[in-house]
N, C-alpha and C positions, 0 to 999 in steps of 0.2 A: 934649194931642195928642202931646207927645213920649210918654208911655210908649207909648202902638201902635205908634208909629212906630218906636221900637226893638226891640219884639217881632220888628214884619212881617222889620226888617232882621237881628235875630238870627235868625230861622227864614230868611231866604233863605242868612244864610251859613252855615249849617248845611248846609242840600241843597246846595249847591255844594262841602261840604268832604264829603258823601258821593258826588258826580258825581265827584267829584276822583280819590277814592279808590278807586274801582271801576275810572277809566279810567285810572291809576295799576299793577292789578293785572292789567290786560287787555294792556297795555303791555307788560309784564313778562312775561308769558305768550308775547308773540308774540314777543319778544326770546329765546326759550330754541327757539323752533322753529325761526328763522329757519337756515338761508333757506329757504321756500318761497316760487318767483315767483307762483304764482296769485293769492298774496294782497297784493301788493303794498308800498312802504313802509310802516314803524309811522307813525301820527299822532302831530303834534309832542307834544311835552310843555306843558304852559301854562304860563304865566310866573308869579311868584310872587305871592300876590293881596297887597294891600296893606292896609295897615288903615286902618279909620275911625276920625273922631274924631266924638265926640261935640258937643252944643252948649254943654255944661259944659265941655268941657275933656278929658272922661275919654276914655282910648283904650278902644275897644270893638273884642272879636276878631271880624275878618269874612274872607271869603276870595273877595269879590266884588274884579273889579279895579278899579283906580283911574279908567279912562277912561268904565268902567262907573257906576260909584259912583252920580254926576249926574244919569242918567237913569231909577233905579230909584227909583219911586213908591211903586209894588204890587206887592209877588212873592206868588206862587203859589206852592205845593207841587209840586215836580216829577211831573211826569207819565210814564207810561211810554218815551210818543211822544218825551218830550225830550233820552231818556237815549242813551247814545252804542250801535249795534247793535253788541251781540255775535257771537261765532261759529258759523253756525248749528250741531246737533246733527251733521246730515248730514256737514257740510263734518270736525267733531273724529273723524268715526267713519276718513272716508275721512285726516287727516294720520297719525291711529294706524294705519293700516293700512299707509300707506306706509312709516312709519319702521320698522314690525315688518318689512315686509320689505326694507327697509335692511341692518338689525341681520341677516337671515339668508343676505344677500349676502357679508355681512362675514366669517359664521359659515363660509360654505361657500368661500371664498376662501383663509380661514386653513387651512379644511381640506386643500384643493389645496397650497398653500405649507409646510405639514408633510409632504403624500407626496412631492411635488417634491423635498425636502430629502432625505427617507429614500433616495429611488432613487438622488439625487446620489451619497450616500455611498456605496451598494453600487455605483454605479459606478466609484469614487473606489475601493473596495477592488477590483475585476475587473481596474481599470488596475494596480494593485499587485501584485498574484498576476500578471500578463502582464510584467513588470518585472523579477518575480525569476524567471520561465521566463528570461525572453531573458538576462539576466545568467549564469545555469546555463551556458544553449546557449554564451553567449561564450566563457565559461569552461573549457567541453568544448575548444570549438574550438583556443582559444589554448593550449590544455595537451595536443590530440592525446589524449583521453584517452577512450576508447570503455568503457562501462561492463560491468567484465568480472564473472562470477561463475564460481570456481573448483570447481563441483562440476556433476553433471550425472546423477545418479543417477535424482535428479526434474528436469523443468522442458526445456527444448525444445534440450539441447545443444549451445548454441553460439550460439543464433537470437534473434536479436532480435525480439520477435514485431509483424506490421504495423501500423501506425500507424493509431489506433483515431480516430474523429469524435468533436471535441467538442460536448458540448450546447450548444449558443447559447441563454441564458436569457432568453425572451420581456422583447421590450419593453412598455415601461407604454404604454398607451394615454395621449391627452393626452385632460383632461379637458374638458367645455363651457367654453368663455371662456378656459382656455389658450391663450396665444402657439404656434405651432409652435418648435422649435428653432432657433438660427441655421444655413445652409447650412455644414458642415463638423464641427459639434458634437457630439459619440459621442449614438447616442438612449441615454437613461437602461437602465437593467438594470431589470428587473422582479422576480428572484431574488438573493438573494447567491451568489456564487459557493462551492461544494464546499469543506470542507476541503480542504486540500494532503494530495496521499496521497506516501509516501516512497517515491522512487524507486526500483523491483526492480531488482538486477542482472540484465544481458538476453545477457551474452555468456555459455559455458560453454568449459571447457577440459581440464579432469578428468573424468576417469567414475567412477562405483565410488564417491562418500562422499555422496552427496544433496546436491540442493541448492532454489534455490526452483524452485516447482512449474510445472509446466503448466498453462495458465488455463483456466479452462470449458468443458466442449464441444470441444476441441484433442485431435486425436491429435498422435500423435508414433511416425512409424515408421522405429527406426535400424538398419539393416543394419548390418553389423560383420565384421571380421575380426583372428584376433591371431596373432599367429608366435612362440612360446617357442624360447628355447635353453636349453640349461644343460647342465655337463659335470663330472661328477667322475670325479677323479684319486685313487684308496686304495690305500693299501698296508699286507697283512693279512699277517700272523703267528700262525699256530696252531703252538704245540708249545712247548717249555719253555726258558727262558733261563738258563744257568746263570750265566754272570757275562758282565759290557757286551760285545757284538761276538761273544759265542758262543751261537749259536741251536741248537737241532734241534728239528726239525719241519719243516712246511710254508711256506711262505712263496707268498705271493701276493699278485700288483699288479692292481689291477684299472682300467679305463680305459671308461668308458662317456658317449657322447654323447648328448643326448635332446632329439628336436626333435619341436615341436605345433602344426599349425594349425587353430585354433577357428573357423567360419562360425557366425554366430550371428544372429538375428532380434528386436531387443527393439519393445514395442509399450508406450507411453506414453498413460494419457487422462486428463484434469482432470476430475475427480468436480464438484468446485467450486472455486475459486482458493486452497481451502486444501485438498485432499482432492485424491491423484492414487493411481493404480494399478498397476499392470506386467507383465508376464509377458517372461520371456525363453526361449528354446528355443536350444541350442547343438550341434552337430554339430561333432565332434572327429575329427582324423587325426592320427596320434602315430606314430612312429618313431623306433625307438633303436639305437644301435651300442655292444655292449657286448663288451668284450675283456677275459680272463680271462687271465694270466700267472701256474704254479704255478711258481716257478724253483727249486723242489729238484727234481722231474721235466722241468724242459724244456720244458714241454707248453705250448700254447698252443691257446684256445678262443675264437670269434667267434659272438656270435649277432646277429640284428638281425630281431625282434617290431617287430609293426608293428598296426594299429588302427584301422578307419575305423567309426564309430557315432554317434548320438546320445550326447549326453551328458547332465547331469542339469538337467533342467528349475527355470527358479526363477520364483516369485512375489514380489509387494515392494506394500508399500504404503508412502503417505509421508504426514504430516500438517504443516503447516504454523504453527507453534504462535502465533506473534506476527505484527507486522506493519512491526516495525522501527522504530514510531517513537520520537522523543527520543533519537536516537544510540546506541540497542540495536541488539543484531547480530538479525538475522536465526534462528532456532532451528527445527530441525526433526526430528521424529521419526520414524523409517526403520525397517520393520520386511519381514525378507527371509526366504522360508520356502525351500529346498536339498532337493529331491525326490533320490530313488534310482534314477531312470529308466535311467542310463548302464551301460554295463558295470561290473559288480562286481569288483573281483580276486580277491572266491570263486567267479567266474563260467568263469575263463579257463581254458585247456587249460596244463598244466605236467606236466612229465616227470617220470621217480620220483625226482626228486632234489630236486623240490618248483622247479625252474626256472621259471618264465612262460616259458612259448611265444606266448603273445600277450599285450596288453598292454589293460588298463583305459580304460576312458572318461567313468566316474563315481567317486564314492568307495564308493559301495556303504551309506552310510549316509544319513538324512534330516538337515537340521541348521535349525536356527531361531537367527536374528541381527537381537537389535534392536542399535541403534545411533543416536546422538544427532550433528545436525551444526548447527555456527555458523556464519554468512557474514557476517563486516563489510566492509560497503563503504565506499571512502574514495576517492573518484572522483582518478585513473584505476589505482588499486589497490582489490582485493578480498583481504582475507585468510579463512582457510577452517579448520576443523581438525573432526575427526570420533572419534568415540570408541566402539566397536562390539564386542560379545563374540558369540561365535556358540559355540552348544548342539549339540553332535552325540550324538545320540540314540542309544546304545547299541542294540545286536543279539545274538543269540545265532545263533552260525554252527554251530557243530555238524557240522565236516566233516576231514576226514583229508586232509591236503597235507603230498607227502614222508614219510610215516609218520608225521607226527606230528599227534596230532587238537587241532582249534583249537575251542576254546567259546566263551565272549563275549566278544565284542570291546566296550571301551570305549571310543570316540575320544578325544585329548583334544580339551578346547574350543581356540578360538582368542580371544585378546584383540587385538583391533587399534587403533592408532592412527596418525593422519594427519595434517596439517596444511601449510599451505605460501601461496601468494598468488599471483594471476593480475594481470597486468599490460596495460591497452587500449593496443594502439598505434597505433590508427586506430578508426574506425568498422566495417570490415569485419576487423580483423585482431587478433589478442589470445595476448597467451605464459602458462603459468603454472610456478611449479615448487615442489615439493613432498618431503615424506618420507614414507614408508611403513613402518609395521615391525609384524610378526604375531608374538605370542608364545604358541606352540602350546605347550599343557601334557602332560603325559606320557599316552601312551595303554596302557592297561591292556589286556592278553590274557590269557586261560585257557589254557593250551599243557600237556597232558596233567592237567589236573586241578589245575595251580598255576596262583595270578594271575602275570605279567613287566609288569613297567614300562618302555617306552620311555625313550629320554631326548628331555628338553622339547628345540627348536627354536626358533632365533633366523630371524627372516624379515625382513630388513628391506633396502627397494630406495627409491633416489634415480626422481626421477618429473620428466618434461620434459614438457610440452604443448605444443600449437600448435591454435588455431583460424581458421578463414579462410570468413567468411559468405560466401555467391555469390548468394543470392538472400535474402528477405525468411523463403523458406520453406525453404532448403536448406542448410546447412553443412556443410563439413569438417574434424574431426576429429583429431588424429594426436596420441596419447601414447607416451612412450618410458619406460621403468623401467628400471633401470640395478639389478644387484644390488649391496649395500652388504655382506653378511653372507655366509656359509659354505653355507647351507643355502638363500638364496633363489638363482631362474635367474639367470643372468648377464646375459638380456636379455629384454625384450621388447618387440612395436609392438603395436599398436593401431590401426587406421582405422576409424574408425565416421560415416556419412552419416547425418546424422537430420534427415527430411522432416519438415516440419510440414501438419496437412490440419485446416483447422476445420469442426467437424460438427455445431456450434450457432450 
């Protein structure tokens, strides 16, 4: 009877170390999902089964427990019914479902918490570019330092052009399930903010060597006025010297005065912020007092030629090559065409002695002038310097003045150069001053069928500005030129009002 009896007991502890083991893995299972409430705590673990001994002595392995042991007679084969319920199908389809959409909460959370961060930072850069404006403007302020640009050939003479709106770069919408922001807290930026573009110089002081241009769509219309003087003093000698202090011949002093006032019209437009245009039209009145002293005869002679006409029309365009940044200057290139409109000096009436009886208003030739101009700004100085040859277009005149017949005239060229520095002493107020000098090459004439060579001319004049804004869209003006050399005027002003009108 003992061997069945050890069988029945060896096969019950068998299914009990397979009950064991299933409700072991089921266990373990729920433990990795936890927590879900619906389904309540895990069931305990069982305690550890003990072993039997046999009636010989032998220990025999069983996983029945010891309180148990006593009352098992007859074990059964486990039945379905006995085994501990699992989870239904239903119930694993729906914890996978939840956890998958767990896991996509988490996904689309993270993804909110990366754009959040992104905006921070472009907002964290908008405060930074806002930071180094106001630093600028302090800077302006505490140094008096209005930002001047020393040329005005191109660009709004003088004028600071109006204070343009900035784009405000949309805010990010807040996503589903984001917090609003705290009450006080900037809304995030939704764009990064523009490069920094470099600051143009906005004041003008100089006329005449280019400078940056007129913005888009911008006229610019500058009335003008200019007052020339100048006066030479010669004293000529025709006839033959025999030794120091003993002359024969002629002798004559000559003394002549010569004053101009220029009304002129220039009109300024921004093709695009690097492309501008021009046209200038000037109307000329000129009168001169000239006194002839022959002192081997005694004689004295007064005339005084005088002139009111158009003078000679100019065109100009300007192009803007760079844009200044990384601490390069400013470069621009100026190209200026000089019509023949004015009165010619082979136009004018003169006696048979080849005198002018009236007096010129143009030069009587076309001429074409490029020229090259720098502008470095160093806030509250601008320095400026221009570089310019002008081409004067030979003619062939073919005319009899004084008896003597004149054929082609060659002009010579001009070579010019400029430079100097304009200074902000306010916001509305700005000085500059400058040098000037023209080195005019010898002009060739046919004079009865030989070429004559002029002699070249030294032109060089000391240059003073003053500008004074009155409105957003109006400034004034005023240069003075002072001559420096033999051959340039002795003086001259300048008042020029240039409107600004935006027509895009």
């Amino acid at each position: 009877m003992r061997q069945p009896k050890r069988m029945a007991l060896a096969a019950g502890a068998g299914a009990l170390i397979s009950l064991t083991m299933v409700t072991l893995g089921a266990a373990e299972e729920l433990r990795r999902l936890e927590p879900i409430p619906q389904y309540g705590p895990l069931p305990a673990q069982p305690p550890e089964p003990a072993r039997l001994q046999s009636s010989a002595g032998q220990a025999a392995p069983a996983t029945v427990q010891a309180a148990e042991a006593p009352q098992l007679r007859r074990l059964e084969p486990p039945s379905d019914a006995a085994a501990p319920a699992l989870l239904p199908a239903e119930d694993l389809r729906r914890l996978e479902a939840t956890i998958q959409a767990q896991e996509q909460r988490l996904i689309e959370q993270e993804n909110r918490l990366a754009e959040q961060a992104r905006a921070l930072e472009q907002q964290r850069q908008a405060l930074l570019a806002q930071q180094r404006a106001l630093k600028a403007l302090q800077a302006q302020l505490s140094g008096g330092g209005a930002k001047v640009v020393a040329a005005t050939m191109g660009g709004a003479a003088g004028m600071a052009p109006p204070a343009q709106k900035q784009k405000v770069p949309a805010q990010l919408e807040p996503s589903e399930g984001t917090p609003a922001p705290a009450e006080g807290t900037p809304p995030p930026v939704g764009e990064a903010p523009p490069p920094e573009e470099p600051v143009r110089p906005e004041v003008a002081a100089l006329a005449e060597v280019g400078g940056v241009l007129t913005p888009k769509g911008r006229l610019v219309l500058e009335p003008s006025v200019t007052l020339s003087h100048s006066s030479i003093n010669r004293f000529v000698f025709q006839g033959v010297e025999i030794v120091e202090a003993v002359l024969i011949g002629a002798i004559e002093a000559s003394d002549a005065d010569r004053d101009s006032i220029t009304v002129a019209g220039t009109a300024r437009y921004g093709i695009t912020d690097r492309i501008e245009v021009e046209a200038k039209i000037p109307v000329v009145y000129r009168n001169d007092r000239i006194t002839n002293l022959i002192i081997s005869t005694n004689s004295l002679a007064t005339q005084e030629p005088e002139a009111f006409d158009i003078g000679d029309v100019e065109f100009g365009g300007h192009y803007q090559i760079n844009d200044g940044r990384e601490g390069w200057p400013y470069f621009v290139g100026n190209l200026r065409i000089k019509t023949d409109t004015g009165v010619s000096p082979f136009e004018i009436e003169r006696n048979a002695l080849g005198i002018e009886e009236e007096l010129p208003t143009g030069s009587g030739f076309w001429g074409v002038q490029p020229s090259l101009t720098w502008i470095f700004p160093t806030d509250p100085v601008v320095f400026y310097g221009n570089f310019g040859y002008l081409v004067n277009i030979p003619r062939e005149i073919d005319k009899t003045i004084g008896g003597i017949q004149v054929g082609r005239i060659d002009p010579g060229d001009n070579i010019s150069v400029s430079f100097g520095m304009g200074l902000g002493l306010n916001d509305k107020t700005s000085v500059s001053f400058g040098y000037e000098h023209n080195y005019i090459l010898k002009t060739t004439t046919e004079i009865n069928g030989v070429d004559t060579d002029s002699q070249e001319l030294q032109v060089g004049s000391l240059s003073l500005g003053f500008s004074y804004r009155l409105t957003d869209r109006v400034a004034l003006n005023l240069d003075v030129k002072i001559g420096a050399t033999e051959d340039a005027p002795d003086a001259q002003v300048s008042l020029r009002v240039p409107i600004s009108i935006d027509l895009m």
